[in-house]
N, C-alpha and C positions, 0 to 999 in steps of 0.2 A: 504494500500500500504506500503512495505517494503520501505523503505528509507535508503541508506546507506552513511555514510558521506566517502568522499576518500580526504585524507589529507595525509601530511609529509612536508619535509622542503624546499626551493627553489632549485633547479634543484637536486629533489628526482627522476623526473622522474613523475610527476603525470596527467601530460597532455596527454602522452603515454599512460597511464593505460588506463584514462580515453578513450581516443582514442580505442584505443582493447575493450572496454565497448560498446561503440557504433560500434563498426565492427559486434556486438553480438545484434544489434537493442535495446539496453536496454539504455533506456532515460536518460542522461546529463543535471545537472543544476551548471554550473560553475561558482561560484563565482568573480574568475577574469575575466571572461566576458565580467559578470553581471557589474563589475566596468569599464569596459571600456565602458559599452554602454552608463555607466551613466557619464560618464566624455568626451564624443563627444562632440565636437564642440558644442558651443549653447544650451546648454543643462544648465538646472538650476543648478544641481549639480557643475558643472564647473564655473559656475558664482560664486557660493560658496567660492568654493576653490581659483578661484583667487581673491578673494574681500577679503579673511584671509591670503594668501601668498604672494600676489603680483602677479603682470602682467608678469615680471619677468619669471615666472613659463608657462609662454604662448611662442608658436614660435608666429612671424609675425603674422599669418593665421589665429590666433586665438586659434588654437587646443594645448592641452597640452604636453608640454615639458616630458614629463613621467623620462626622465631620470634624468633631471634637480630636478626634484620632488623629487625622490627617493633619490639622492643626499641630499636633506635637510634635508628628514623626519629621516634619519639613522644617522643625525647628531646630532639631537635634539630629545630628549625621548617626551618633550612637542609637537612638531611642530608634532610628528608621532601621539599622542594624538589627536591632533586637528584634523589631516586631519580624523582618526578614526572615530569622534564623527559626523563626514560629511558624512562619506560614510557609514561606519558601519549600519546604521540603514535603508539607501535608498538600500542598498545594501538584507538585508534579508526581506525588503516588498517584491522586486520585485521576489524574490526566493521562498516568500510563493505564490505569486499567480501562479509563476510555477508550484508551487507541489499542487495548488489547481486545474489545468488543467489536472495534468497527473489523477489526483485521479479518475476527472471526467469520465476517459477514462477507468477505472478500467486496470491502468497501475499494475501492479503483485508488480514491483518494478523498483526502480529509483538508479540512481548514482547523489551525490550531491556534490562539490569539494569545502571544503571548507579549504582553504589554512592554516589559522588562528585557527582551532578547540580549537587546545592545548591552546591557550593563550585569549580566547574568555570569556569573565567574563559573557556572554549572551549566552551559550550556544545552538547552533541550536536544534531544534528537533528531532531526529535519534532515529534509532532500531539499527544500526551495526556501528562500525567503524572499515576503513579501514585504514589502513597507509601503506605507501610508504615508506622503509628505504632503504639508501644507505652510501658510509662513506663520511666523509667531503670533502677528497680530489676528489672525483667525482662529489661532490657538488660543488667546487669550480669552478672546470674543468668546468664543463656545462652549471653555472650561467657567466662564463666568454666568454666563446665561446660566446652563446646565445645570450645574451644582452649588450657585449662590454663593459664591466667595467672591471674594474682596479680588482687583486685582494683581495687587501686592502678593497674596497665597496663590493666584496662579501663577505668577512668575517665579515664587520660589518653589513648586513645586516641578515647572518648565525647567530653569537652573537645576536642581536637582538628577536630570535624566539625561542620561545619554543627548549631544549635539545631535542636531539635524543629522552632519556630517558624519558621525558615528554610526549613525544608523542607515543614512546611505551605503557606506562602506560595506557591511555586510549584506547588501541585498543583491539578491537576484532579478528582481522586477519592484518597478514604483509605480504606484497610481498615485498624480499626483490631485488631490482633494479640494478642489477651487472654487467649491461651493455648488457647481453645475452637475444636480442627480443624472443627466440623461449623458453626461459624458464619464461620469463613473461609472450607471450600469454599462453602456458598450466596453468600458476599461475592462469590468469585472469579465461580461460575457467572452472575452477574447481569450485572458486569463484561465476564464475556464477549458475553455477548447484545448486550449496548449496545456494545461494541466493531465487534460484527460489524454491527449494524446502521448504525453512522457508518460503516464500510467500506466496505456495500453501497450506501449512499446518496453516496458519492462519484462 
């Protein structure tokens, strides 16, 4: 099975892609997800985290303050460390038993979203990578809209991640993300054909 990683940098636009990927029936293993599922309520990973950040990091309910978190972790290169060394590793078990289901199914190929590629010292397993590029200022614009932060925290969480250039460097193919849905899905739909056809030809 072809495996393709789809990565770039927060509000690249990559949940989109991803999205037109499965409009195309072609199977999705989304890393951030993956991390929410592991960070639900009651959930061992989240005992984790609040038992190393404090309760603090919880509403009332139990369930995690996400923005509260995010907040910390972009303030401290250590605290972003820690929560790393927490989820990082719970995070790509559950993503290989993903890719060990699809395999089963003699999936052709797979989309896998891993937000962190470029700065990943444990690099995933892949055949292709993809990246998402778009400019900072659309970045900003869309991490602000989206998740209601200031735009002070989306530049320091932008600062925080892998350069453009970092992440160009490692890719195989770029879509580049310009705001225009009907020239992303033709990017996507091309993407896929040439996907399917390194698959076939394996």
């Amino acid at each position: 099975m072809l495996v393709v990683a789809l990565t770039g940098g927060i509000g690249s636009g990559k949940t989109t892609v991803s999205q037109l990927f499965e409009a195309l029936s072609v199977p999705v293993i989304d890393m951030d997800i993956i991390a929410h599922q592991l960070t639900a309520s009651g959930t061992e990973t989240l005992q984790l985290i609040a038992r190393e950040f404090g309760d603090e990091i919880l509403f009332e309910n139990g369930s995690l303050d996400r923005k509260k978190l995010r907040q910390l972790i972009f303030q401290s290169e250590q605290s972003r460390k820690v929560l790393e060394s927490i989820l990082h590793p719970a995070i790509r078990h559950k993503a290989q038993e993903e890719l060990k289901i699809l395999e089963q199914r003699a999936t052709p190929y797979c989309i896998v979203v891993i937000p962190l590629l470029a700065e990943s010292t444990k690099p995933f397993a892949v055949n292709q990578v993809l990246v998402v590029d778009t400019s900072t200022e659309q970045q900003l614009k869309r991490t602000c809209h989206r998740d209601g932060i200031s735009e002070q925290t989306a530049r320091d969480i932008i600062s925080a991640q892998a350069s453009r250039k970092a992440k160009l460097d490692i890719a195989d193919d770029v879509i580049e993300n310009n705001g225009n849905i009907e020239s992303l899905k033709s990017n996507v739909f091309e993407l896929h054909q040439k996907y399917q056809n390194i698959a076939n030809a394996e």
